[in-house]
N, C-alpha and C positions, 0 to 999 in steps of 0.2 A: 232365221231358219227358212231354208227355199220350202217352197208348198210342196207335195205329190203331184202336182200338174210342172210345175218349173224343172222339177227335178229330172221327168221322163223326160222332158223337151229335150233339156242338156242331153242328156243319154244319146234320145233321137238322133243329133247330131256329130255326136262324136261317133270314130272311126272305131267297128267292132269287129270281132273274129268273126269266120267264116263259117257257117251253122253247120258245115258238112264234115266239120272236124266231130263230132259228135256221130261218131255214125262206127260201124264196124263191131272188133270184137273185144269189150271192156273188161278190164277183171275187177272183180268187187274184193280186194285183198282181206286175208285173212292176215290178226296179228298174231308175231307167233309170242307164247310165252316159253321160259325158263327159269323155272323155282319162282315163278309166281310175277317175275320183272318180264317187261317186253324184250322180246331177242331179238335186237336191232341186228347183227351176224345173217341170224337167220332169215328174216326179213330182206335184208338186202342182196343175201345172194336168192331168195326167189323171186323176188322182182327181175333181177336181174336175170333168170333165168325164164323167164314168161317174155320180157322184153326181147327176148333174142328168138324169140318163135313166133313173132310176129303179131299182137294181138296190138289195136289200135291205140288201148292209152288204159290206165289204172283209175280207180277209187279209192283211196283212202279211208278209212273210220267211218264206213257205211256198216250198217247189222251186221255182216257177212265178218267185220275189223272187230266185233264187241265193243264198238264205240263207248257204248253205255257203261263200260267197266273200265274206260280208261277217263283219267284226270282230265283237267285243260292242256297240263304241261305235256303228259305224256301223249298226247292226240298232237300236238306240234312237233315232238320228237320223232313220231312213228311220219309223220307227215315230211318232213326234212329227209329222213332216211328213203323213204321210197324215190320224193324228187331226184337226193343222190342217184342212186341207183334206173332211174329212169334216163338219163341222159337225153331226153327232150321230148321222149316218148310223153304224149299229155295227159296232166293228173288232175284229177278231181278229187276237193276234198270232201265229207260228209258234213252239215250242220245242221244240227237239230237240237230242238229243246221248247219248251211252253214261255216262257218267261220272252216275250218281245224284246226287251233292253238288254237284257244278257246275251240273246241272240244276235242282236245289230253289234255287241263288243264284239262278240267272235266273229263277224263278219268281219270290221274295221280293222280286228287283228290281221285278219289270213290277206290282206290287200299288199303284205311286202313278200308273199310269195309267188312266186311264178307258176300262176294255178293256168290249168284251163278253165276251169267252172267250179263252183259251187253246189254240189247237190242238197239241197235243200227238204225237209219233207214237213207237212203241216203238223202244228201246235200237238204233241202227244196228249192226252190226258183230258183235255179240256173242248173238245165235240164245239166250236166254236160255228155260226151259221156261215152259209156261202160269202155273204159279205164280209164276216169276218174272216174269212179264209182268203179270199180278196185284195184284205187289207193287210193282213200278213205278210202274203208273198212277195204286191209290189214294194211294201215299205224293205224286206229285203233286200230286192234287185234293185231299188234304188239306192240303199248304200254298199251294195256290192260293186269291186271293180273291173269282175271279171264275168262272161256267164253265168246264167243259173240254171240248172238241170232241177224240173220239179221231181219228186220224189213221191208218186201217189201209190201210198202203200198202205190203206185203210186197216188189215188188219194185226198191225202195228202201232198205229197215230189213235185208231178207234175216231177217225175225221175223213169222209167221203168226199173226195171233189167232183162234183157235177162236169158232164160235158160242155155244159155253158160258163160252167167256172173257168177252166180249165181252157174255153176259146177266148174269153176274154183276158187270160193269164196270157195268151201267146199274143197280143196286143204288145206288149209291155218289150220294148228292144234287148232287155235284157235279158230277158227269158228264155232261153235255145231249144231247151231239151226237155222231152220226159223219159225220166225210170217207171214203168208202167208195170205197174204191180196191184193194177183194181180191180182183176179179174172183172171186166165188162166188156165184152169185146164186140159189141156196138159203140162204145167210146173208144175203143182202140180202134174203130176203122173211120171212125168220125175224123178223130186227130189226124191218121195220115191220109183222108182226104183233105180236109183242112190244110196240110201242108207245111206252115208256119208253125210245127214244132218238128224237130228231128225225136223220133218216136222209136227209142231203147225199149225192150221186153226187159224185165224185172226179177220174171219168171222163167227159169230155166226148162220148164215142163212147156214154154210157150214159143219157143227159138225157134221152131221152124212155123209155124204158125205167122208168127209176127211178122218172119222176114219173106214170106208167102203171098202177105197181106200186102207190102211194099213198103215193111217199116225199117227204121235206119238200120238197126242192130239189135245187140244184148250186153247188160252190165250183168255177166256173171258169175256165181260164186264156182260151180261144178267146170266151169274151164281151167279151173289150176292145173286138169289132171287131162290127158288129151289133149291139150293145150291144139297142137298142131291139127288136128281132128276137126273141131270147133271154126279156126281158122279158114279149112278146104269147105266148113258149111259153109260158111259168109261168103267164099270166092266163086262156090257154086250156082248160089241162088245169083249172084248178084251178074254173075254171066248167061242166067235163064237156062240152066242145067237143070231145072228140078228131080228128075227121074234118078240121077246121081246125089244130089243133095240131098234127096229122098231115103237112100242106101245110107249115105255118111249116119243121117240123125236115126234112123234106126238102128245103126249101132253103137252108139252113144245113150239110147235110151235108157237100158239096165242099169248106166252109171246115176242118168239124169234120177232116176226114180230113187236108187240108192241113195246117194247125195243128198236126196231130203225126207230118206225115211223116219230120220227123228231129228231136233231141232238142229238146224244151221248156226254155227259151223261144224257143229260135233262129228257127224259124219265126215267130213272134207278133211278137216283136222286128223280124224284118224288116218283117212289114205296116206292124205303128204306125210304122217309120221312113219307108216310103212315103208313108203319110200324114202325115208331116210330125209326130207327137208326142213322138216318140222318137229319141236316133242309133241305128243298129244295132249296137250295143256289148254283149257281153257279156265278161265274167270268164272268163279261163282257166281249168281244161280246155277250159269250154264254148268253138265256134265260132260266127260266124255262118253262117245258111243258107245251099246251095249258091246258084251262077248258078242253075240250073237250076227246084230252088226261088222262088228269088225272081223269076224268069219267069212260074212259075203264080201264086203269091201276087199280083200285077201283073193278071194276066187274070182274078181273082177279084176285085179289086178294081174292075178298071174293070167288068166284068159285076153286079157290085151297085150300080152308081150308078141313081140315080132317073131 
């Protein structure tokens, strides 16, 4: 068995994608169900219809997919359907879980698919020290064969990664990206001073901020809907328009706020039902959104049409 020094080395040397592919406007898919099974139908014509409005690449079975309610099998199946449907646009899948050895199979599994990255998020459950969160992540990216997109989403994991964790994470060749969801935005301006991660917002309340600050992008769940909207922020900011890209997120803000007025996906899932691409179906614990919710969600809807 190679050491964690021999192993990066290898890494170090072999030929890796381009960190800047990680950059732009992500969607963190929702899975849809039907009587209770995922609707692969439905799934792939929204992918397919996010894909053709231009958003730079997908997530797979991140919180936003109810990963946690889906099997192993059916997290590969929902994972194949979107590749289909993506036609080379790049996909990222979700992995997570406490159990180190069950996590490195799921890794060694997803290595015959044509991932962009791995998003990855620390040990849930188990509040593990910065070393052990250390030890996590490279033994990941070292049996990973594609990028890894960290996932620091503490108040999910219940596990904080340190600014210093987190630079000596972007050490690691395989390491690309963060989903930055740690609400510290002294560590989110550390990171993209730092440079050596491409620096995704997490948080949809945080998209124009982050890309303000000079960070790459957003994997978001509330770009299902404005799809095209979201896209004119990222082209705006990133051609130094702010005073217009100032206007766009202002008008996206009522949805941004709706979106996560009760837990994700419940809200989102409602909209896209509205609109007819989805049933309103989630996996238990999760509910659907309130009446009341799905009231304004409706008024936000018909208030966007052309």
């Amino acid at each position: 068995m190679p050491t964690h020094t021999s192993v990066t080395a290898d890494i170090a040397t072999a030929a890796l994608p381009d960190r800047s592919v990680f950059s732009g406007l992500w969607i963190a898919l929702v899975t849809p169900f039907k009587d209770g099974a995922v609707d692969h139908t439905a799934l792939f014509a929204l992918t397919t219809r996010l894909r053709a409005q231009g958003v730079s690449g997908f997530v797979a079975c991140g919180s936003t997919g109810e990963a946690a309610a889906l099997n192993k099998a059916e997290q590969l199946l929902v994972l194949q359907t979107v590749l289909d449907a993506a036609q080379g646009v790049p996909v990222v899948m979700g992995v997570s879980g406490y159990h180190l050895g069950e996590v490195l199979a799921q890794v060694q599994a997803l290595a015959r698919y044509p991932l962009a990255g791995l998003l990855v998020s620390a040990p849930h459950y188990i509040r593990p020290s910065q070393d052990g969160l250390l030890h996590w992540f490279r033994a990941l990216a070292d049996a990973s064969t594609v990028p890894v997109v960290i996932y620091d989403i503490p108040y999910r994991t219940g596990a904080t990664l340190s600014t210093e964790t987190l630079l000596a994470l972007a050490a690691h060749p395989r390491i690309q990206a963060i989903k930055d969801c740690g609400g510290n935005t002294g560590k989110t301006q550390a990171l993209i001073a730092d440079g050596r991660l491409e620096v995704l917002t997490g948080e949809d309340a945080q998209i124009f901020n982050t890309l303000a600050l000079g960070g790459a992008g957003a994997i978001s769940a509330c770009a299902h809907w404005q799809t095209p909207r979201f896209v004119d922020l990222m082209e705006q900011v990133r051609a130094s328009n702010l005073p217009e890209a100032r206007r766009v997120w202002q008008a996206l803000l009522p949805w941004v706020e709706a979106c996560f007025a009760e837990p994700n996906p419940a809200p989102l899932k409602a909209m896209l039902a509205h609109a007819g691409e989805v049933r309103n179906e989630l996996r238990a614990p999760m509910m659907p959104a309130s009446r009341e919710l799905g009231q304004r969600l409706r008024t936000l809807h018909e208030l966007s049409r052309p």
